[in-house]
N, C-alpha and C positions, 0 to 999 in steps of 0.2 A: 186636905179636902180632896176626894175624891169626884172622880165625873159622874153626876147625878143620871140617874134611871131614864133610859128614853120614856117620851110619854108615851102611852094607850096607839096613839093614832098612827106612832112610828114603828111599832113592832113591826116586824119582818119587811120592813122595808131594808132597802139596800141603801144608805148612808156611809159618808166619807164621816170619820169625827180623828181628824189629824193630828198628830204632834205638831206642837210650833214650837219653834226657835226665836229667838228674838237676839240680835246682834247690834253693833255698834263701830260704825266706820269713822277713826279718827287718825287722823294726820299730822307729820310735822310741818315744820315753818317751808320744807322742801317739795312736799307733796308724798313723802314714804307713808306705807298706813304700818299703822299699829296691829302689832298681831301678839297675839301672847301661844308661847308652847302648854299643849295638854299633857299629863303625864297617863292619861287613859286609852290616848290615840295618836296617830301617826303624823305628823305634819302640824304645820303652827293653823290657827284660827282665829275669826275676829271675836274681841271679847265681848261675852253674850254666854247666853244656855238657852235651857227649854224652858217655854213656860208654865208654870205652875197650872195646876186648877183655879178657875176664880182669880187670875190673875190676866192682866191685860200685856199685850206685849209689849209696853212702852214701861210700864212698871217693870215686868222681866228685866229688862234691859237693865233698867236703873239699880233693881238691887244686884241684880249681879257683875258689874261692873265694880259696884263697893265692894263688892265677896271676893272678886278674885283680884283687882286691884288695890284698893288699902284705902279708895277717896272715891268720892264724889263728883262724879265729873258731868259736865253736861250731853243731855241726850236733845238732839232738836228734832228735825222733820222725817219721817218716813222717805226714806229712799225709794225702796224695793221691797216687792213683795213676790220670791220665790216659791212655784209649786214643785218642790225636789224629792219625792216620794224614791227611798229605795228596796231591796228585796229582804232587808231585817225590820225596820219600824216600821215600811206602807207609807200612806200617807203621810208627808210633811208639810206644813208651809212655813217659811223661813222670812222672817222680818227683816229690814235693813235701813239703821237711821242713821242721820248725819251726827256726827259727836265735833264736829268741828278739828281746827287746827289747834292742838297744843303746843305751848310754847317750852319751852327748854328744864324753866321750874318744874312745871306738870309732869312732864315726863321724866323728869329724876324724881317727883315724889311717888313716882308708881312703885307698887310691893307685890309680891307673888308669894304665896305660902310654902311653895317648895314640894308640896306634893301633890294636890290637883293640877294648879299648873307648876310650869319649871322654869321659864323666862317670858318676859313681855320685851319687846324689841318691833322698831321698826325697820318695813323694808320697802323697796323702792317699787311701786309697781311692775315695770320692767320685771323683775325675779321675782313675784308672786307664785307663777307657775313650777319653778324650784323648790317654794319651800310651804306650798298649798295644793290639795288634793285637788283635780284639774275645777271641778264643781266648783267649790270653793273659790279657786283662783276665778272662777268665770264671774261669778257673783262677784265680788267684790270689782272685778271693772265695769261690770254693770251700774255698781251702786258709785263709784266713781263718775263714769258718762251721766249717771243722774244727778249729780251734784249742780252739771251747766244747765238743769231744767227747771221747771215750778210746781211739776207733779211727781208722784213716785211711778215707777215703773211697775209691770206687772214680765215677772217674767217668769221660763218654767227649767228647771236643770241650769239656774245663772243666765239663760242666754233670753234676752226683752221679746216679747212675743207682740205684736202689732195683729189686731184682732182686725178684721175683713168689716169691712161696713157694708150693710143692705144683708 
């Protein structure tokens, strides 16, 4: 499915219509998060992609976590919600849910295809910045600090933006 025609009323108007990402922050019994290696790009990432047309980013989520890990795992609450626009795609907004703590089974039944990605492996937050592009590693302790809350975060480049009241 492609993204259908703007209507009549929107022509030549100036409209954001962004890539989304949709991802998935899951943990061990320890607190490390799970990151799986890309074979397309440089550094590990959380497992997740873009979302389709006509697809919602909680769907996203879900099927691609089957796609690149082998199962079924749970996706819960919206974390975060990054605006991380860079100088090749433009506009992004990037999803971020809680997938919870897996336990030891879970994560020996995880699978990697071997050529999109090349390992799934967790790492301790502490070395996120090591082995994730800095963006990346910001978002993900963003979507960690949301974990102690009841709403998601809105934040922009990973870092929570707190909007000005009045």
């Amino acid at each position: 499915m492609t993204q259908p025609p703007l209507p009549d009323w929107a022509e030549g108007l100036a409209m954001a219509r962004p890539v989304m990402g949709s991802g998935v922050l899951y943990r061990d019994a320890a607190g490390a998060v799970l990151l799986v290696k890309p074979s397309y790009k440089a550094g590990w990432d959380l497992p997740g992609g873009i979302v389709e047309p006509g697809e919602s980013p909680l769907e996203a989520v879900r099927r691609e976590v089957v796609e690149e890990l082998g199962v079924a795992l749970r996706v819960g609450r919206l974390l975060e919600v990054d605006w991380a626009p860079d100088d090749v795609i433009g506009d992004k907004l990037l999803w971020v849910f809680d997938g919870g703590v897996l336990d030891h089974a879970q994560l020996a039944a995880l699978r990697v295809d071997g050529e999109e990605l090349l390992a799934v492996a967790v790492h301790p937050p502490a070395r996120l910045g090591d082995v994730c592009p800095p963006r990346l590693a910001t978002r993900i302790r963003t979507a960690i600090t949301a974990l102690a809350g009841f709403g998601a975060v809105y934040a922009e480049h990973g870092t929570p933006v707190v909007a000005a009241q009045g």
